[in-house]
C-alpha positions as CSV (number, residue, x, y, z in Angstrom):
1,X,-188.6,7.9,-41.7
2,X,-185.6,6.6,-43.6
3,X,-184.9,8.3,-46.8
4,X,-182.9,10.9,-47.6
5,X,-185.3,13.7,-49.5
6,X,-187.1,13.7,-46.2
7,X,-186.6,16.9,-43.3
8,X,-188.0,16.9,-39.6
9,X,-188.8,20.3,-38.1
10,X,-190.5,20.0,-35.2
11,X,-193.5,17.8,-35.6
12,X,-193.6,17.7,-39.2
13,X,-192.0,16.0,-42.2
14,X,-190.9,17.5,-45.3
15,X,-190.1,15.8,-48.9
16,X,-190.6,15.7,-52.5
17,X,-192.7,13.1,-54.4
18,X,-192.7,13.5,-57.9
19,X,-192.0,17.2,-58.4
20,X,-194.8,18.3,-55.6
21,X,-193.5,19.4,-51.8
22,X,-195.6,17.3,-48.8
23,X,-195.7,17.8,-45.6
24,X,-196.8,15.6,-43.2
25,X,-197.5,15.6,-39.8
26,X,-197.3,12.2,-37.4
27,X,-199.1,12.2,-34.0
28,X,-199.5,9.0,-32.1
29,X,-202.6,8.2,-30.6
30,X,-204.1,5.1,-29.2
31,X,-205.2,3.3,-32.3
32,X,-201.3,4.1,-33.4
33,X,-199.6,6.7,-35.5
34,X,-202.1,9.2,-37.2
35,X,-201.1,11.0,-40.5
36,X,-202.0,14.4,-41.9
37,X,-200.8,15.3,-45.5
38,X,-200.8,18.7,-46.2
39,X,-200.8,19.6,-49.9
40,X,-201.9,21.5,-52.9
41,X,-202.3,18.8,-55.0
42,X,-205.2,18.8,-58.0
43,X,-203.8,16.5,-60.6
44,X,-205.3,13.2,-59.5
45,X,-202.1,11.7,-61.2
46,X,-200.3,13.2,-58.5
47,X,-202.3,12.6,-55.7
48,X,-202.3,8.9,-56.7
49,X,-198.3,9.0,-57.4
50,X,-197.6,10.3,-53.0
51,X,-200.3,7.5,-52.2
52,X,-198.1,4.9,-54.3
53,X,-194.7,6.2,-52.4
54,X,-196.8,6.4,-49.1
55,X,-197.5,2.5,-50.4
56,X,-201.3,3.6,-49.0
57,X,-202.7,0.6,-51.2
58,X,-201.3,-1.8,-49.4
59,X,-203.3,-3.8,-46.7
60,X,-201.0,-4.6,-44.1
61,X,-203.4,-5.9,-41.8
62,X,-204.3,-8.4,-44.7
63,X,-200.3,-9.6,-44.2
64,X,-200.4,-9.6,-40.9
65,X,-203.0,-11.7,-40.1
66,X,-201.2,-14.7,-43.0
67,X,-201.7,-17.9,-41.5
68,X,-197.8,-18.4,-41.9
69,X,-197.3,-16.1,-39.3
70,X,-199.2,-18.5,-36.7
71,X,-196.6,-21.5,-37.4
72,X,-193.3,-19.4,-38.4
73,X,-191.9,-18.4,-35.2
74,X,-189.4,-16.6,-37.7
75,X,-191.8,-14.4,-39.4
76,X,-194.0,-13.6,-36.1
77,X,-191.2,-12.4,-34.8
78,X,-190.4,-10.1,-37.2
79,X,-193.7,-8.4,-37.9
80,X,-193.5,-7.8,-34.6
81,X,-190.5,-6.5,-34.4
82,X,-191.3,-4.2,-37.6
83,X,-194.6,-3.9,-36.6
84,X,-196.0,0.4,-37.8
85,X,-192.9,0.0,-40.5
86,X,-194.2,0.6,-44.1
87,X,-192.4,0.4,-47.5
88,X,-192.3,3.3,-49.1
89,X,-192.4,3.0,-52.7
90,X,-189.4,5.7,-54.2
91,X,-188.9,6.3,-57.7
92,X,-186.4,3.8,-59.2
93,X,-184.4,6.7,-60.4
94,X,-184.1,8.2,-57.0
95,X,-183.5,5.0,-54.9
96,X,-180.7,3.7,-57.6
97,X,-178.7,6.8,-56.8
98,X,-179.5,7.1,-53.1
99,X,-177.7,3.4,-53.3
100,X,-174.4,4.2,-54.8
101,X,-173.8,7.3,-53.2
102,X,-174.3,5.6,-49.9
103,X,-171.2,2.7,-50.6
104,X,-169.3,5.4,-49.9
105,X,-170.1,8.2,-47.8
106,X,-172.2,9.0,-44.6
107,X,-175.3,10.3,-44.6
108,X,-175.3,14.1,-44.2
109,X,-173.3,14.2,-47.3
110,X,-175.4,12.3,-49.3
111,X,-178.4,14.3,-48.4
């Protein structure tokens, strides 16, 4: 996972999402990656803000299977390439400061 509000220990992920702490745990399986959320969330507001950032509402296997992909050797190749990546959607806020501090440091001091 590449963001920087984000810790691994061990098997599990930590971050922030709104003002809420979520931990989620990744285990591969045959099918492909397998994701618990653990949380205390109630407000559906914020249950439907960590599935925004998790970009959950997105079909990939709808883009995917575009019939570009069958004639742009290009784009084939690159879903492939990225293929399990997913776009996480960050507040603009957070992202726009995650930008400019990175132009000029390394990444344990901007975390």
């Amino acid at each position: 996972m590449e963001t920087f509000r984000w810790f691994k220990i061990r098997d599990n992920w930590f971050g922030v999402v709104g003002e809420n702490l979520i931990e989620l745990n990744a285990k591969t399986t045959g099918r492909g990656l397998a994701v618990e959320i653990e949380t205390n969330l109630e407000n559906p507001e914020d249950i439907n803000r960590l599935k925004r950032y998790l970009d959950l509402y997105t079909d990939y296997n709808e883009i995917f299977n575009l019939e570009v992909l069958r004639y742009d050797k290009f784009a084939s190749k690159s879903v492939e390439a990225g293929w399990g990546i997913r776009i996480l959607q960050q507040d603009l806020w957070e992202t726009l400061v995650s930008f400019i501090i990175s132009q000029r440091n390394n990444i344990p001091k901007i975390k």
